[in-house]
Legacy VTK file of the C-alpha trace (Angstrom):
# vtk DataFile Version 3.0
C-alpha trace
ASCII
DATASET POLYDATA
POINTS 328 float
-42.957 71.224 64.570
-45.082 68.673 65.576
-49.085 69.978 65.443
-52.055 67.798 67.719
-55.813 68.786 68.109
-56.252 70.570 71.178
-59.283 69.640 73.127
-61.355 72.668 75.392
-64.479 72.401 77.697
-65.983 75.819 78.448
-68.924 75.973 80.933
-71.099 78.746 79.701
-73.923 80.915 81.677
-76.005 80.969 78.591
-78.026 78.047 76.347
-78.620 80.752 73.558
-76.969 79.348 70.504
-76.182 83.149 69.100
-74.560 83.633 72.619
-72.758 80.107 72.158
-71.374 80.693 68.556
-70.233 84.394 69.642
-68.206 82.529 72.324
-66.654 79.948 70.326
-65.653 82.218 67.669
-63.779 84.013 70.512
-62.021 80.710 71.746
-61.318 80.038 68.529
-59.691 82.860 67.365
-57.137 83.008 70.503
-56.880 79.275 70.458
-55.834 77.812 67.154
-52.684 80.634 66.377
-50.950 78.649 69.411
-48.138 76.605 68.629
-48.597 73.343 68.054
-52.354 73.591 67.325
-53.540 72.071 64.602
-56.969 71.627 65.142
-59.550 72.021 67.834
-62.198 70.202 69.965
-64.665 72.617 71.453
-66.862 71.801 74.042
-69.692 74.101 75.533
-71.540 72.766 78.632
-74.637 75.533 80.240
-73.761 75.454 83.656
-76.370 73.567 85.774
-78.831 75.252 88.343
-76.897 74.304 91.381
-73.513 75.453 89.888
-75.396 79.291 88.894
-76.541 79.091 92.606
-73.166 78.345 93.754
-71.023 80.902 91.254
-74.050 83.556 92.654
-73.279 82.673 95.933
-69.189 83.326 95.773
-69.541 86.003 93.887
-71.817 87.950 96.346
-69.315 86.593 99.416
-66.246 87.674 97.172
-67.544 91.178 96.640
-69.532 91.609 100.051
-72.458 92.915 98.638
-73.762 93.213 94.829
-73.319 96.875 93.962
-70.308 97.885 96.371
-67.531 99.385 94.768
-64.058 99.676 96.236
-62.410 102.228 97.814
-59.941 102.026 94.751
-62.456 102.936 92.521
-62.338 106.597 91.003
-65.526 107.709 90.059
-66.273 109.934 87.553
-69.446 111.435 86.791
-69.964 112.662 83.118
-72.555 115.768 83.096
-73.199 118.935 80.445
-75.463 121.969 81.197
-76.933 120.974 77.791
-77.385 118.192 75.048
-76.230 117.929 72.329
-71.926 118.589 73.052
-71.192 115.484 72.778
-71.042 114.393 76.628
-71.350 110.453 75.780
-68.771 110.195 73.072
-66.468 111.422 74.931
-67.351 108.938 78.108
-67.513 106.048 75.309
-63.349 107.096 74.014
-62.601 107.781 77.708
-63.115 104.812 78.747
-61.741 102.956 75.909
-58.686 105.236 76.420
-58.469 104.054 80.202
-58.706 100.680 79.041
-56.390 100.648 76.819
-53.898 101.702 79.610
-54.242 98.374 81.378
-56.637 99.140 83.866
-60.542 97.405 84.987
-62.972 99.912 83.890
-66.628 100.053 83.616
-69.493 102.637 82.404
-72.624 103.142 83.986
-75.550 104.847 81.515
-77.301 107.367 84.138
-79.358 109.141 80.472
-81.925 106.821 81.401
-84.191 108.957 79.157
-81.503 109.176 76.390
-79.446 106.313 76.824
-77.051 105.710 73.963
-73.990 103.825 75.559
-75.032 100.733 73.676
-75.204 102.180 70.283
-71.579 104.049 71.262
-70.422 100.377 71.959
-72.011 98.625 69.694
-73.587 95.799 72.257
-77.429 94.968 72.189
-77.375 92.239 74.211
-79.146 91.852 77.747
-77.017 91.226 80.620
-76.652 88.461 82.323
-79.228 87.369 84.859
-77.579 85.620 87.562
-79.517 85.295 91.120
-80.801 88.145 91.095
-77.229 89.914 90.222
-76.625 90.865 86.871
-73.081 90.174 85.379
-72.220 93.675 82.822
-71.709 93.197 79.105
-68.694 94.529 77.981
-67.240 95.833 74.614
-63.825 96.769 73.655
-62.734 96.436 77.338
-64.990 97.866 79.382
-68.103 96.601 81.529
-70.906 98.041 80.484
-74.635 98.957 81.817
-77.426 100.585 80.757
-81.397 100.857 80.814
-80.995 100.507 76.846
-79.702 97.002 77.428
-83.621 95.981 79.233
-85.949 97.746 75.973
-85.587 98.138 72.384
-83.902 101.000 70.829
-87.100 102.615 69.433
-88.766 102.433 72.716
-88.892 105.671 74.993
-88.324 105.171 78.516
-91.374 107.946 80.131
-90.411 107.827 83.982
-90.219 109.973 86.490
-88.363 110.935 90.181
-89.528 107.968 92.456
-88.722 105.681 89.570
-85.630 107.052 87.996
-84.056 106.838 91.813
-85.033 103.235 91.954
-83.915 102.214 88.496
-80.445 104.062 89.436
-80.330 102.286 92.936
-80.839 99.161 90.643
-78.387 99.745 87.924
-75.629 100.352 90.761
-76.417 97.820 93.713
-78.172 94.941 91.348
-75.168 94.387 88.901
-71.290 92.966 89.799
-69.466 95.241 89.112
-66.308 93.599 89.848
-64.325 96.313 92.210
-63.095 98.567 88.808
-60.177 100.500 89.348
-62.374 103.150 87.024
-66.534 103.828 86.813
-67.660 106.532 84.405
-71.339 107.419 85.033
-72.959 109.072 82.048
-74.965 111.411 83.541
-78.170 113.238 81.721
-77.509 117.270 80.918
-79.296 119.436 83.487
-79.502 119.623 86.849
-82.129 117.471 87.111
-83.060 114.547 89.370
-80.218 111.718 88.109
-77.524 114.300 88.763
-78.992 114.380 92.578
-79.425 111.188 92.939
-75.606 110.186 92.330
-74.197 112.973 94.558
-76.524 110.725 96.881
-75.546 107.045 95.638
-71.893 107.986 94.761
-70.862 110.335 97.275
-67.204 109.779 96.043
-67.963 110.773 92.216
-66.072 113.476 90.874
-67.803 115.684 88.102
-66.510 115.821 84.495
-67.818 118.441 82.669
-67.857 118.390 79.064
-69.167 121.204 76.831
-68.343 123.135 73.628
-67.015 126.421 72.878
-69.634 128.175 72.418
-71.060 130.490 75.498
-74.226 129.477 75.727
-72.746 125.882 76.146
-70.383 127.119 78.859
-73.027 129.529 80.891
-75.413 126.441 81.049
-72.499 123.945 82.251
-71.254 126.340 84.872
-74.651 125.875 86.493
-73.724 122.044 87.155
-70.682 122.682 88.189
-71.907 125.373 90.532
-74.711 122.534 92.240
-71.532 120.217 92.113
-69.087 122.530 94.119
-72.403 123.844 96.662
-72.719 119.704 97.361
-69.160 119.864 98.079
-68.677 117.378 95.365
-65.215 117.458 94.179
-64.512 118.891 90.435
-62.190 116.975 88.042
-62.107 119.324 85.383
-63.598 120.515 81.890
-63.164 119.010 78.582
-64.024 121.341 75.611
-65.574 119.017 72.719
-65.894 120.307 69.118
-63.105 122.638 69.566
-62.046 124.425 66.484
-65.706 124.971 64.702
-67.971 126.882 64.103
-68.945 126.687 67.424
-65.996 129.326 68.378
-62.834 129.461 70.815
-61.804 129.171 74.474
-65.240 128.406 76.024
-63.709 125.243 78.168
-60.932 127.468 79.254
-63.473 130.163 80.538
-65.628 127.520 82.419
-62.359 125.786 84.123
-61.434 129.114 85.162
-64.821 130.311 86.364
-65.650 126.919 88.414
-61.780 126.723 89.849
-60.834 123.742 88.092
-58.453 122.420 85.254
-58.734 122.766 81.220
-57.836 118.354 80.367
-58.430 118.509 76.984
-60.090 120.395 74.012
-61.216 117.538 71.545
-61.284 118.561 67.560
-64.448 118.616 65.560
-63.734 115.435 64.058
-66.264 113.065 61.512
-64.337 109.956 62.405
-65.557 110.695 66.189
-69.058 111.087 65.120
-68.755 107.903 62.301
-66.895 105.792 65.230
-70.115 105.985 67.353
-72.848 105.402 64.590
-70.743 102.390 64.011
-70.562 100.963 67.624
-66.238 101.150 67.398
-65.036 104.256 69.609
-62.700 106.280 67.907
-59.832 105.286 70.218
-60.556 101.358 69.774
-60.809 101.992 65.922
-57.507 104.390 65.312
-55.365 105.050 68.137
-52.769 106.118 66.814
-55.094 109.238 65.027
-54.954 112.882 66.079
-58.432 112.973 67.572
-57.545 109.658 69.667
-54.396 110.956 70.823
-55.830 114.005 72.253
-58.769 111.676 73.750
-56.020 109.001 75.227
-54.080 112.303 76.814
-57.233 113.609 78.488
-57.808 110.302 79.997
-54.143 110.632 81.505
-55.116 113.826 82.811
-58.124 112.914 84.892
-57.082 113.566 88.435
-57.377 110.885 91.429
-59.779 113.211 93.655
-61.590 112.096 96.758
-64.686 114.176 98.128
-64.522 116.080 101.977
-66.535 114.377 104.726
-67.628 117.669 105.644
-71.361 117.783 105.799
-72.056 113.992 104.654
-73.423 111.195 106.458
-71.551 108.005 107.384
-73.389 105.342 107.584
-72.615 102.391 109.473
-73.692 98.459 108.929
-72.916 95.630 111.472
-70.611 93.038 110.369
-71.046 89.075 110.864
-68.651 89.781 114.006
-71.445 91.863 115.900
-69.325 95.106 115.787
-69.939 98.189 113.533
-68.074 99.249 110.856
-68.593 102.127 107.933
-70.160 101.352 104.912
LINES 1 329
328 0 1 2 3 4 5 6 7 8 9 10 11 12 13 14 15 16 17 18 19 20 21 22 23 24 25 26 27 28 29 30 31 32 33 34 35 36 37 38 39 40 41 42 43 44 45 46 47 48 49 50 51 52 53 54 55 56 57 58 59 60 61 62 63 64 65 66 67 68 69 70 71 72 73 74 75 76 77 78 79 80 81 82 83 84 85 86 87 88 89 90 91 92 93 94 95 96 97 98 99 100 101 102 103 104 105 106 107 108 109 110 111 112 113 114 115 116 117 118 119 120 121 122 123 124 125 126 127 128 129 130 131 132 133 134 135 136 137 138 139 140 141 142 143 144 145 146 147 148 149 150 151 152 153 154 155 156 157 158 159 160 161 162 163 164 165 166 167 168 169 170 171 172 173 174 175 176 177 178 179 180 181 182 183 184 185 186 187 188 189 190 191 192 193 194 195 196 197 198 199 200 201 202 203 204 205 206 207 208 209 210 211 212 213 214 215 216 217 218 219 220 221 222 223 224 225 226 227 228 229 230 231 232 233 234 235 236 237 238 239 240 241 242 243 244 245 246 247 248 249 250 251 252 253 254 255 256 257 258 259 260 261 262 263 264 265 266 267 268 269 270 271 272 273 274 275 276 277 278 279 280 281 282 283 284 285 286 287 288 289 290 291 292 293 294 295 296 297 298 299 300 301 302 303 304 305 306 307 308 309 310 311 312 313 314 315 316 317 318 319 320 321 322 323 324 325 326 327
């Protein structure tokens, strides 16, 4: 079979030569198994200021404004009555899982105090600045974003309610979020003032509660699930994490029933889980096929499509470019 040099120009966001190298190890890798291939000329060209402007531009035209997500989207929000059950691994092999399936999905890190979807994914890299819009980093197939991506790992983040609204407001309606058919917010334990602020931001979130066996874990997530159900926000269901330990039996079954809602999935005490996100490789990116995987890429199946009653909310309106009024 005859073999030539294939020849590629790539215009790139970033001048950062780490960024550049990651990228043309990417190209490479999917470029030179072609047929025909035998070697390859790879070009990388920064865009210029006037083409940034202009890609800023259609993409804020193309989406209508930064942080809007479709009416497609499912949105689920991640919460525990406590720390400590696992509540972010779970969101990290979720949305792996959902991935995997086919489908656009992104994660949104509402811990802003204990933010740890980077280290789940492995990515320590800022996003993408672009106009003032802010393109997501994204890891084994999902678009990521997170207050861990603006400081360093070691640094605390001390804020409080005024703040933590605006730096949500800014996570959601700063970054392009590309209309996902999934978002995952990783919401903070507690019923505290991030959990408020997306029944306010996200009126069409669904809560996912995760805890563990163990009573105490269940009496403090019913709480939740009880300021979820009196905000007539619609519940998606439990997942019991660490199922089969020490931590005992039937807890997520108990707190489906009590709150009205459906058992998905009881995930095994497993160290590969716990190793995958040390590592930065979610246990359903790293093994699949595996027990623990399995049971996390059913309980993604499971996750119902629910929409929340316009009973008691507000619809706002905006006027369009045409003069008349529309919903937003």
């Amino acid at each position: 079979m005859y073999r030539h040099r294939a020849t590629v120009r790539v215009w790139v966001l970033l001048s950062e030569r780490t960024y550049q190298e990651r990228l043309r190890d990417v190209i490479e890798v999917a470029v030179r198994p072609l047929p025909g291939v035998r070697a390859l000329d790879l070009e990388l060209t920064p865009l210029t200021d006037a083409a940034r402007a202009n890609l800023a531009r259609r993409l804020r035209e193309s989406h209508g404004r930064p942080g809007a997500l479709g009416s497609r989207t499912r949105i689920y929000a991640v919460g525990s009555g406590k720390g400590g059950v696992g509540k972010s691994t779970v969101t990290a092999n979720l949305a792996v899982a959902l991935a995997r399936t086919g489908q656009k999905v992104a994660v949104l890190d509402a811990d802003v105090w204990g933010y740890s979807v980077p280290q789940l994914f492995g990515l320590h890299e800022a996003p993408v600045a672009l106009q003032g819009l802010m393109l997501p980093p994204a890891a084994h197939g999902v678009s990521l974003m997170s207050i861990g991506f603006f400081v360093s790992p070691d640094e605390p983040v001390v804020w409080r309610g005024p703040m933590l609204q605006k730096a949500l407001e800014q996570l959601l309606d700063d970054v392009y979020w590309g209309d996902p058919d999934v978002l995952l917010v990783d919401l903070p334990p507690g019923t505290g003032d991030v959990p408020l602020s997306v029944l306010q931001l996200l009126p069409d979130a669904a809560l996912l509660l995760v805890t563990t066996p163990q009573a105490a874990a269940t009496t403090v997530a019913a709480r939740i699930g009880r300021m979820a159900l009196d905000s007539r926000m619609p519940l998606a269901g439990v997942v019991e994490n660490m199922t089969g330990s020490v931590f005992g039996s039937g807890g997520g079954a108990e707190l489906a029933k009590t709150l009205g809602t459906t058992l998905l999935g009881q995930i095994p005490l497993d160290e590969d889980l716990r190793r995958g996100g040390d590592d930065g490789i979610p246990l359903v990116a790293a093994d699949p096929i595996g027990t623990t995987a399995s049971v996390l890429t059913a309980t993604a199946a499971a996750l119902p499509q629910t929409r929340r009653s316009l009973a008691g909310r507000s619809l706002p309106l905006f006027v369009t470019s045409q003069g008349t009024t529309a919903d937003a």
